[in-house]
Each structure stands twice: as structure tokens, then as C-alpha cells.
C-alpha positions in Angstrom: 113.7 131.3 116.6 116.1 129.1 118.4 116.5 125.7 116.3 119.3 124.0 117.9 121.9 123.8 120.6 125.2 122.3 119.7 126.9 120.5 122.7 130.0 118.7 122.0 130.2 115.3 123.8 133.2 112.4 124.2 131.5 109.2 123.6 132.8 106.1 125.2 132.5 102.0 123.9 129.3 102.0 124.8 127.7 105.1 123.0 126.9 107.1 126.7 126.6 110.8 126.3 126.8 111.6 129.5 130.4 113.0 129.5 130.8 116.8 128.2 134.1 117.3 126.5 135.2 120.6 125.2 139.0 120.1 125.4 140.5 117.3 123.1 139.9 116.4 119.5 137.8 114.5 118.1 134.7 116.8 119.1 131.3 114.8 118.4 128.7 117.3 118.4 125.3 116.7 119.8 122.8 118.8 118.6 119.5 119.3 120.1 116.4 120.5 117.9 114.4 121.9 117.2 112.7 120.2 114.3 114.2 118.0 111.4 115.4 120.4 109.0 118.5 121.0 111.4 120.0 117.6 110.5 120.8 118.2 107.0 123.5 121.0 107.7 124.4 119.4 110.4 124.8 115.9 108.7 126.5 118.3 105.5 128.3 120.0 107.9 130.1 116.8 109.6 130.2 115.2 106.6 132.3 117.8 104.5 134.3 118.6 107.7 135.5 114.8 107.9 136.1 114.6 104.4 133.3 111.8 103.2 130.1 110.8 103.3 128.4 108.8 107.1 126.2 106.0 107.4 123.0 107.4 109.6 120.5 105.6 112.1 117.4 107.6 112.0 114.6 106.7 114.3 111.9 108.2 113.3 108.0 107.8 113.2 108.4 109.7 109.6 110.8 109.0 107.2 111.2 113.0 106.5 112.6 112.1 103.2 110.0 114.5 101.1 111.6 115.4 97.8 109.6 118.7 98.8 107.5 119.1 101.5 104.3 122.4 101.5 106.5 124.0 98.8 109.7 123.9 101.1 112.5 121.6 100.0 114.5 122.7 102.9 111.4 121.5 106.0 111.8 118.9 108.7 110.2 116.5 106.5 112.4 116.5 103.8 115.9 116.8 105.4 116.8 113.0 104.6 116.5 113.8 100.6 118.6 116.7 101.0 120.7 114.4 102.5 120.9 111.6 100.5 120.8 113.6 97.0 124.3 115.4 98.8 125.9 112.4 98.8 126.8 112.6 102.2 125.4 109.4 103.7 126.0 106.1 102.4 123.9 103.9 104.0 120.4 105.1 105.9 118.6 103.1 108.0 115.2 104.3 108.9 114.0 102.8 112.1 110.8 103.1 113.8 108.4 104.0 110.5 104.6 104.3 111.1 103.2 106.6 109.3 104.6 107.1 105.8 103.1 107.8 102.1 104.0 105.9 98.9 106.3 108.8 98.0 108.2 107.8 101.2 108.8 104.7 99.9 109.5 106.0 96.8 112.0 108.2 97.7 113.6 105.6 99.9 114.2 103.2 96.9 115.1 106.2 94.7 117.8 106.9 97.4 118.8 103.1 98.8 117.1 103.6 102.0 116.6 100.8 104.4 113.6 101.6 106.0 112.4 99.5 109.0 108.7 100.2 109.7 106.9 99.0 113.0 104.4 96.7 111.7 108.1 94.4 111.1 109.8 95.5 114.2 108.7 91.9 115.6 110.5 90.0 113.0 113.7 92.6 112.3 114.6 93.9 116.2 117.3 91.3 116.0 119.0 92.7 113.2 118.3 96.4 114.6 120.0 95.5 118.0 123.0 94.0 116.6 124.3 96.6 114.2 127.4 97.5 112.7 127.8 100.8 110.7 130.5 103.6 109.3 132.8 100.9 108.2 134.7 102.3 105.3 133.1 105.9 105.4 133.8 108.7 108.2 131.5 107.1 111.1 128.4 107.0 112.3 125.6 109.7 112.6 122.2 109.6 114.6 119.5 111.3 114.4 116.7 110.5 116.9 113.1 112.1 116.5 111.5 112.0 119.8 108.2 110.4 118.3 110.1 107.5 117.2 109.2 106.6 120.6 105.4 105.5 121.6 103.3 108.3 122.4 102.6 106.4 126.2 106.7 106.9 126.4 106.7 110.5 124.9 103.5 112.3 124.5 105.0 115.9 124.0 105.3 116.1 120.4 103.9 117.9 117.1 103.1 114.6 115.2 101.9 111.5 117.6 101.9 108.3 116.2 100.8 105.2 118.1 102.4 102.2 118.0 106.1 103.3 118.4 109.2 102.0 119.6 109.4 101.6 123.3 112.2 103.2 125.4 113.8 99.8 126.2 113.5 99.2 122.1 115.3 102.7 121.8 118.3 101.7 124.0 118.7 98.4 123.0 119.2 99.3 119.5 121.7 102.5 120.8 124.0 100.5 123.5 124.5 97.3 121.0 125.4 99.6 118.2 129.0 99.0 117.2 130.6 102.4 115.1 132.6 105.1 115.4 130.2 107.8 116.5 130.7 111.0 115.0 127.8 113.2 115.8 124.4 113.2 116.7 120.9 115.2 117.1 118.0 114.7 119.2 114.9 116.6 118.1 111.0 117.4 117.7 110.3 117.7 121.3 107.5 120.3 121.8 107.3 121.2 125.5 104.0 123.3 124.9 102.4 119.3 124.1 104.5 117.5 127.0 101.8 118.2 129.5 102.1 114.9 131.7 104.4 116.6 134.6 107.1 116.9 131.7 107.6 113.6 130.9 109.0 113.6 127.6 111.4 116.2 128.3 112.9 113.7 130.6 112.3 111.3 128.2 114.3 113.2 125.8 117.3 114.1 128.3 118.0 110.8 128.9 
């Protein structure tokens, strides 16, 4: 089972990944899913290689932050507690929520978790598109689920949950972003669900 390609990427002021760089230090990985659970070793990974802890952007329908999820403490729904009991975030901000249990909220206050959930987004997109993050830790991660997005956007995944961030609402809040980007991952993209002349995998390309 293939759950991730690593491609590294040079990120310019503006946070465009569109330039592959193999050659020169730093390296910022982009890692391509697959489902959640690749983040925390990736995250762990970047973190202990950099010598300190990130601040993460997670957008996300789901908070995935399961203490343990079906019996499986290691499963796409609970890679953010693995995370955050690690040490090796310091601030998470969860943006996009929808669809999340009182143990999600739970775990987010257990953890210091800011978690920004839809029924809000009216009142906090401000905040969300004017961001600063990794100041005083080793940068900036993100970690984009695919269904953050609204299922009219991106159909062609496991979990669909209406009333989602729009594309527009997805690069507003990436392009104003001001960090030192580190890494990143794009997952939960199912291609056998993306059955509207594959428009989420375009979606999820771009």
C-alpha cells in the first residue's frame, strides 16, 4: 500500500509550490497522502530533524485528534494527538471543523488546540487570512485534508462534509500566511470517489 510521495519543494514569499528543488538546502518536503496518519512521522520526523517543535495549520473537516481511534492510536484520525502529546507542535490551529465529537473538543483543550469550526468561519476569516506562525519555534507545517474543502469544490473523498471551506477560502488563508514554511502534506484524496471528470484530483494538484 503506497501511503505517501515525498517531493521536496523551494517555497518562495508567497507560499507557491510550484518550483521543484532537489539541489540546495533547506529542503521542504511536500508530502502527498494517502490518509492522515502520515503526518505524524512526518511532522515527528521534521520536527526532530530541525531540532524543535513547529506551529501547524491543519485544514481539515475533522479535527483527527482521537486519543484512539477503532482501537488504533496510530489512524488518520488520531495523528494530531500523537502529535501534540510528542511535543512537537506548539501551536495548532484547526481550520475548517464541521463535523467533530465532544472528545474532539476535548482533546483540543487537553492539548491547547485552536480549533476554528465552520459555523464561525463568518466572524473569524479575518483572523485566518492574516496569520503569522513559527515565530520562536523551527517554522511552519501544513497539513491540508482535501475535505476541508466543500464537497461542490472536491467531491472525491472518503468522508464528505457539507458546508466546507471554499477554494477561494483555501487560498486566501495559504497566500496571506506569513512563516517560514518548513514542510507540508496534502492528503485524503480518494480517486475511486472523484467521479466528476476528476475534479478533485485537479483540485488537489493545484
Amino acid at each position: 500500500k503506497i501511503i505517501g510521495v515525498v517531493v521536496a519543494i523551494y517555497h518562495d514569499a508567497s507560499f507557491n509550490f510550484s518550483y521543484v528543488h532537489t539541489l540546495q538546502d533547506p529542503l521542504r518536503p511536500l508530502v502527498l497522502g494517502g490518509d492522515h496518519s502520515i503526518s505524524f512521522p512526518v511532522v515527528r520526523a521534521v520536527s526532530e530533524k530541525l531540532g524543535g517543535p513547529v506551529d501547524i495549520l491543519h485544514l481539515d473537516a475533522h479535527p483527527d485528534i482521537y486519543d484512539c481511534f477503532e482501537g488504533n492510536k496510530y489512524s488518520h484520525a488520531s495523528s494530531f494527538a500523537r502529535i501534540m502529546e510528542g511535543g512537537y507542535a506548539r501551536r495548532l490551529l484547526q481550520v475548517g471543523i464541521r463535523s467533530i465529537t465532544t472528545e474532539g473538543r476535548e482533546q483540543g483543550k487537553r492539548f491547547g488546540v485552536e480549533q476554528y469550526e465552520m459555523r464561525t468561519f463568518s466572524k473569524d476569516c479575518h483572523f485566518l487570512e492574516n496569520l503569522k506562525l513559527g515565530e520562536g519555534v523551527k517554522g511552519v507545517y501544513i497539513s491540508v485534508d482535501v475535505d476541508c474543502l466543500d464537497p461542490a469544490f472536491a467531491p472525491g473523498v472518503s468522508h464528505i462534509e457539507p458546508g466546507g471551506l471554499s477554494f477561494r477560502d483555501v487560498l486566501n488563508i495559504l497566500h496571506n500566511l506569513e512563516g517560514n514554511l518548513v514542510a507540508a502534506d496534502v492528503v485524503e484524496f480518494n480517486p475511486q470517489r472523484d467521479t466528476v471528470d476528476g475534479m478533485t484530483a485537479m483540485v488537489a494538484a493545484k
